[in-house]
C-alpha positions in Angstrom: 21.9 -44.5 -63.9 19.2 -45.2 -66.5 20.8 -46.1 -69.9 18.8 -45.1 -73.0 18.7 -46.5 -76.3 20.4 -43.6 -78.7 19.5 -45.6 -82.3 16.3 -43.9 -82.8 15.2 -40.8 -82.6 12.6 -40.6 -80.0 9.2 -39.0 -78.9 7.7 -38.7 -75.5 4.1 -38.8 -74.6 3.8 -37.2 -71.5 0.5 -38.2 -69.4 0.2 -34.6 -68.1 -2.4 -35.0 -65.6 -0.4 -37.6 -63.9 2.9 -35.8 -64.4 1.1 -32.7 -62.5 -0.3 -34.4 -59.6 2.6 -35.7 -58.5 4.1 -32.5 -58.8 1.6 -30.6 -57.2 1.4 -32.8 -54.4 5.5 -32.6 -53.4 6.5 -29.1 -54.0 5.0 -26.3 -51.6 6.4 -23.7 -53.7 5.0 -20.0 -52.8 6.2 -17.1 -55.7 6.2 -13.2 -54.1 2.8 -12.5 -54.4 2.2 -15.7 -52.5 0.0 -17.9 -55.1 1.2 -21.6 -55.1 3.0 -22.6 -58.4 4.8 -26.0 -57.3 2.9 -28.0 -59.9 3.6 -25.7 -62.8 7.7 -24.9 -61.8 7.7 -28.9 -61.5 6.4 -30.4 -64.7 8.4 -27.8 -67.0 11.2 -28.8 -64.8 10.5 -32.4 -65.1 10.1 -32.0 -68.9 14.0 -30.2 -68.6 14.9 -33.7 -66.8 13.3 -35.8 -69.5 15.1 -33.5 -72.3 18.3 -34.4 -70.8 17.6 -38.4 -70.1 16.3 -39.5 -73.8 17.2 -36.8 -76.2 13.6 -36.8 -77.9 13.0 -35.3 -81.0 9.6 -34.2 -80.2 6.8 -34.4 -77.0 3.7 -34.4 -77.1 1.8 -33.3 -73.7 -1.6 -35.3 -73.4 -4.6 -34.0 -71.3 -7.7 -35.6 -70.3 -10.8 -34.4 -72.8 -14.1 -32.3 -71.5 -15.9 -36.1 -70.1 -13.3 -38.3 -70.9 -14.9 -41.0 -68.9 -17.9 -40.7 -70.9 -17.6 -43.9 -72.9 -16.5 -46.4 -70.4 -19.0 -45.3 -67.7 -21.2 -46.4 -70.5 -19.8 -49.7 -69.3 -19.8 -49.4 -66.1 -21.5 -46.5 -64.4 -19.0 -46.1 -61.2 -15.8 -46.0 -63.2 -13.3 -43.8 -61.8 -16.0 -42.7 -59.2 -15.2 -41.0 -56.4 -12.0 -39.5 -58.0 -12.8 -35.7 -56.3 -10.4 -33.6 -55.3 -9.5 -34.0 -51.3 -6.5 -32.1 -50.9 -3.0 -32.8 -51.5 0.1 -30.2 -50.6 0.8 -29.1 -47.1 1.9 -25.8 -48.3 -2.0 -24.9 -47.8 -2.5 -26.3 -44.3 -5.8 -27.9 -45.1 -7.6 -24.7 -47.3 -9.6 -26.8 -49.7 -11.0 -24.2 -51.9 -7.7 -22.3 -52.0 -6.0 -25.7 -52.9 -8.6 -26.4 -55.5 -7.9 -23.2 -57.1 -4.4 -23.2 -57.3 -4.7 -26.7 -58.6 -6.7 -25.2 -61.6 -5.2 -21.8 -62.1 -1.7 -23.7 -62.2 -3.1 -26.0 -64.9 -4.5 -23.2 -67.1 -0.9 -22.0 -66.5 1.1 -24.9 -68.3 -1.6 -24.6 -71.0 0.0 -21.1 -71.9 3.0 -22.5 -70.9 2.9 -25.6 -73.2 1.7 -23.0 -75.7 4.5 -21.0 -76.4 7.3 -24.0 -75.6 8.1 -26.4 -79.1 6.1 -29.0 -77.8 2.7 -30.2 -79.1 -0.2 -30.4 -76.6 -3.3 -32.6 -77.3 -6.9 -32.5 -75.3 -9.7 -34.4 -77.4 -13.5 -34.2 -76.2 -14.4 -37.8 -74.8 -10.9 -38.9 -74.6 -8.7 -40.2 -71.5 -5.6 -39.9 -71.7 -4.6 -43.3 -72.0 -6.2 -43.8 -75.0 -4.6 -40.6 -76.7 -1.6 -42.0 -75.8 -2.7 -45.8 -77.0 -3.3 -44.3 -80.4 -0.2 -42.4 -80.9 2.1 -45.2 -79.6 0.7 -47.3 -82.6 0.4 -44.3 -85.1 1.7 -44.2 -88.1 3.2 -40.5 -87.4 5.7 -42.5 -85.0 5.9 -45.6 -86.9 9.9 -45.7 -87.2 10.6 -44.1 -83.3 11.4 -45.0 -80.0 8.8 -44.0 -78.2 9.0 -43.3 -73.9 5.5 -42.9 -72.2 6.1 -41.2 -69.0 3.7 -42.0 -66.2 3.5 -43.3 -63.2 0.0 -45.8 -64.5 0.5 -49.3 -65.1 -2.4 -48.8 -67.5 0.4 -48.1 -70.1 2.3 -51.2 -69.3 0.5 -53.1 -72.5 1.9 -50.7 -75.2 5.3 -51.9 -74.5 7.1 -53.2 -77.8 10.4 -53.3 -79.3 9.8 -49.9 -80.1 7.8 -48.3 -76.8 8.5 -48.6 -73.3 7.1 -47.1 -70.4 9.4 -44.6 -68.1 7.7 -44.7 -64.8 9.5 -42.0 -62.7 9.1 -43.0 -59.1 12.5 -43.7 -57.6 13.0 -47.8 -56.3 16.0 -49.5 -54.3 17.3 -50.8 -57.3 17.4 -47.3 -59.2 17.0 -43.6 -57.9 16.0 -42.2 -61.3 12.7 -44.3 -61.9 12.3 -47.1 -64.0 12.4 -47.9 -67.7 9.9 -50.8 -68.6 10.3 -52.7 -71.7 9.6 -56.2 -73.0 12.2 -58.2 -70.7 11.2 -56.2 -68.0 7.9 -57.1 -68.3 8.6 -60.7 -68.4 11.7 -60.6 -65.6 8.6 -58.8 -63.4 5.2 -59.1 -64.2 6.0 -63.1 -66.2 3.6 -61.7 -69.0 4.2 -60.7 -72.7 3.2 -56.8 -72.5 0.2 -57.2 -74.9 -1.6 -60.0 -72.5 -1.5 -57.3 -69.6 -4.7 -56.3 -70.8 -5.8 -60.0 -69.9 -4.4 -59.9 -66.1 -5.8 -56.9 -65.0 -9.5 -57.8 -67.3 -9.1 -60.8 -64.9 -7.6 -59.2 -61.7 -9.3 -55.7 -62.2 -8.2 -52.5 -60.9 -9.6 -50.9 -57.8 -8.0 -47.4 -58.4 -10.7 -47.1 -61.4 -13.0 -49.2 -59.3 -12.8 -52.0 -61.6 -13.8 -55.2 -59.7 -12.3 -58.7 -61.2 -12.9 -62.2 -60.4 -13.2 -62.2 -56.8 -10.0 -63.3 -55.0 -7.5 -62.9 -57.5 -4.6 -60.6 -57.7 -2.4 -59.9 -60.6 0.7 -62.7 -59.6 -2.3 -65.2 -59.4 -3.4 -64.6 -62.9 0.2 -65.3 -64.0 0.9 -68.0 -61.9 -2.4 -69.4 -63.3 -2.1 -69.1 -67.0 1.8 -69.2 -67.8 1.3 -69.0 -71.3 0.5 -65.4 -70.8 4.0 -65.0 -70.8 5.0 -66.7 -73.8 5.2 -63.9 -77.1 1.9 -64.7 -78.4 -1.5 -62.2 -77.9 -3.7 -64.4 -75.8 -7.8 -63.4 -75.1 -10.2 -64.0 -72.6 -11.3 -67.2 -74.6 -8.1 -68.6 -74.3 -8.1 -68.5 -70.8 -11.4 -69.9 -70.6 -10.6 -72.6 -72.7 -7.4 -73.5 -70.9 -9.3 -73.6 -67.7 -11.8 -76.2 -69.0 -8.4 -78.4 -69.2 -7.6 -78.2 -66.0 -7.6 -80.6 -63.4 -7.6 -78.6 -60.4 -10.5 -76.7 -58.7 -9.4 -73.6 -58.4 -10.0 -73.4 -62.4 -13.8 -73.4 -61.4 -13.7 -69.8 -60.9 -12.6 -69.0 -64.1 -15.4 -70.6 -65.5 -18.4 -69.1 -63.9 -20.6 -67.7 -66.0 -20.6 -64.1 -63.9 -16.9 -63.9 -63.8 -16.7 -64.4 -67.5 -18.9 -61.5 -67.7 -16.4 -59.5 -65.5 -14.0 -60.0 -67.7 -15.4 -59.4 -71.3 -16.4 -56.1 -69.6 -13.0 -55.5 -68.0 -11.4 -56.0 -71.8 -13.4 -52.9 -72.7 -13.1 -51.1 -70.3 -8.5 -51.7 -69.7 -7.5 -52.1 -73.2 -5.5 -49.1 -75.1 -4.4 -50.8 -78.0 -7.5 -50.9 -80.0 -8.9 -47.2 -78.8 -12.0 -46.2 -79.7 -11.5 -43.3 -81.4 -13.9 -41.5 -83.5 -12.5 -40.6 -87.5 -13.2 -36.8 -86.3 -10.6 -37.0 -83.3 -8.5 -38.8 -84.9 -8.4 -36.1 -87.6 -8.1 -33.5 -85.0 -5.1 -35.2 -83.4 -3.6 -35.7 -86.9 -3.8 -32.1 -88.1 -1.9 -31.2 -84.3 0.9 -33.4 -85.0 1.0 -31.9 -88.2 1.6 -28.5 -86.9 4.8 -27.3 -86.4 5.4 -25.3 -82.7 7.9 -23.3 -82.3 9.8 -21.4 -78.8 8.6 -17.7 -78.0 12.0 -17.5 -75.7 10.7 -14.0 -75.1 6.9 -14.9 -73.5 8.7 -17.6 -72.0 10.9 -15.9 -69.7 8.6 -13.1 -69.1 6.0 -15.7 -67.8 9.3 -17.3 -66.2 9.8 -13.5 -64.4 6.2 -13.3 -63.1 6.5 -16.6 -61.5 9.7 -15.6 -59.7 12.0 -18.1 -61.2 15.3 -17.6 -61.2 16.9 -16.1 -64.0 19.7 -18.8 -64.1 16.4 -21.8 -64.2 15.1 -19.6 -67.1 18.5 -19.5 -69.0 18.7 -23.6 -68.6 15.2 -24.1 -69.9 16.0 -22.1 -72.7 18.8 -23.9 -73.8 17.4 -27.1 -73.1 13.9 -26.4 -74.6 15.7 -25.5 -77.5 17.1 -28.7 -78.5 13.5 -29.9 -79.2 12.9 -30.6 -83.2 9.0 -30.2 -82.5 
């Protein structure tokens, strides 16, 4: 059983699009007029489970803006290419366009959802995601909370601090609820101080965004390599250029080629989350959101509950437990 800290009150920023898939993708649940709504029933229900496990004050749902990838295809043209929808739940026994559908109708569904719940729900215009998320995790509007990021994407893994960790709910053999990451984590399992992430995977790349690194080298190489990236200091790509020049051993060479030093100046931009660009406009949007106050239209709420067939007795939990948010 996962033990959370109870010291401070918390917030939760909830990678939505993450969140959905994985709920879409495991629950082929049908309401009576026979429109899929697994994704939706799932991440409110998940939400209800996260309620319960940390006792937050406050979430905040984060979307992926209108060309979000905008910027770092700037970078590098193929990021996140390929990324097209190709089917995911059995419960439509290979439609694709009915699939598709349902995959959009049930996120314009949590929209209204999210809209009438006391959570805040943030979508900026050029923005992943992620670096929403990196902002808020080093915002001042959170400065004195313990903030939980729930997904499932490593990508997070460098905003770990005393005060942020990383709640990746996938179940493992050494805990059925998921995984809390924090700082000792990190270090127990990746051997890396969470702000030098950013270095490993500039160096090792990521091939789920189609981020190549330096050929040949995975993530435990890069910390076998360059142990200091363990050790509670921020580290850069210069650093482990510079402690490759003092190494005896060939296979430093790599490390010192002139394209794989290019890979991974471009990989910094392209992985890090803690410095987002953010334009003073979004952030101003985002900061007049957070400053909003939303509150729990219990009666929309169930009848939206009654259209989607969920039982009354679901309904009456969420209520309750919806209702312990602060917003």
């Amino acid at each position: 059983m996962i033990e959370v800290e109870t010291e401070k009150d918390k917030v939760l920023f909830v990678d939505l699009m993450n969140l959905f898939v994985r709920n879409f993708s495991a629950l082929p649940m049908m309401n009576s007029d026979g429109d899929h709504v697994g994704g939706s029933y799932g991440t409110i229900n998940s939400l209800r489970k996260y309620i319960n496990m940390f006792q937050p004050e406050r979430i905040v749902i984060v979307w992926e803006g209108k060309n979000s990838s905008r910027r770092r295809r700037g970078i590098k043209s193929d990021y996140k290419e390929g990324r097209k929808f190709t089917g995911l739940n059995r419960a439509f026994d290979g439609n694709k366009d009915h699939e598709k559908k349902s995959f959009s109708d049930q996120l314009l569904k949590l929209s209204k959802y999210f809209s009438i719940l006391p959570v805040h729900q943030l979508m900026v215009d050029y923005l992943e995601a992620d670096d929403v998320i990196g902002w808020l995790s080093r915002s001042h509007f959170f400065q004195n909370k313990q903030k939980i990021i729930i997904s499932t994407d490593r990508d997070f893994l460098q905003l770990v601090d005393k005060n942020t960790s990383v709640y990746r709910p996938i179940k493992t053999k050494k805990n059925r609820d998921g995984e809390i990451i924090d700082v000792e984590y990190m270090q127990e399992n990746y051997n890396c101080w969470p702000e030098n992430f950013t270095i490993i995977k500039s160096i090792a790349g990521d091939t789920s965004d189609k981020i190549e690194g330096v050929p040949r080298v995975g993530q435990k190489t890069v910390s076998k390599d360059f142990p200091f990236l363990s050790k509670e200091k921020k580290h850069s790509i210069q650093d482990v250029i510079e402690y490759s020049k003092q190494q005896k051993s060939k296979k430093y060479q790599k490390y010192l080629l002139e394209e794989n030093i290019e890979i991974m100046n471009r990989n910094l931009k392209l992985v890090q989350l803690m410095n987002p660009k953010i334009s003073l406009q979004s952030i101003e949007k985002i900061e007049n959101k957070l400053k909003q106050r939303p509150s729990f239209n219990t009666f929309e709420f169930r009848k939206m509950c009654m259209k989607d067939d969920i039982n009354s007795n679901m309904v009456d939990r969420w209520s309750q437990e919806f209702s312990q948010l602060r917003a």
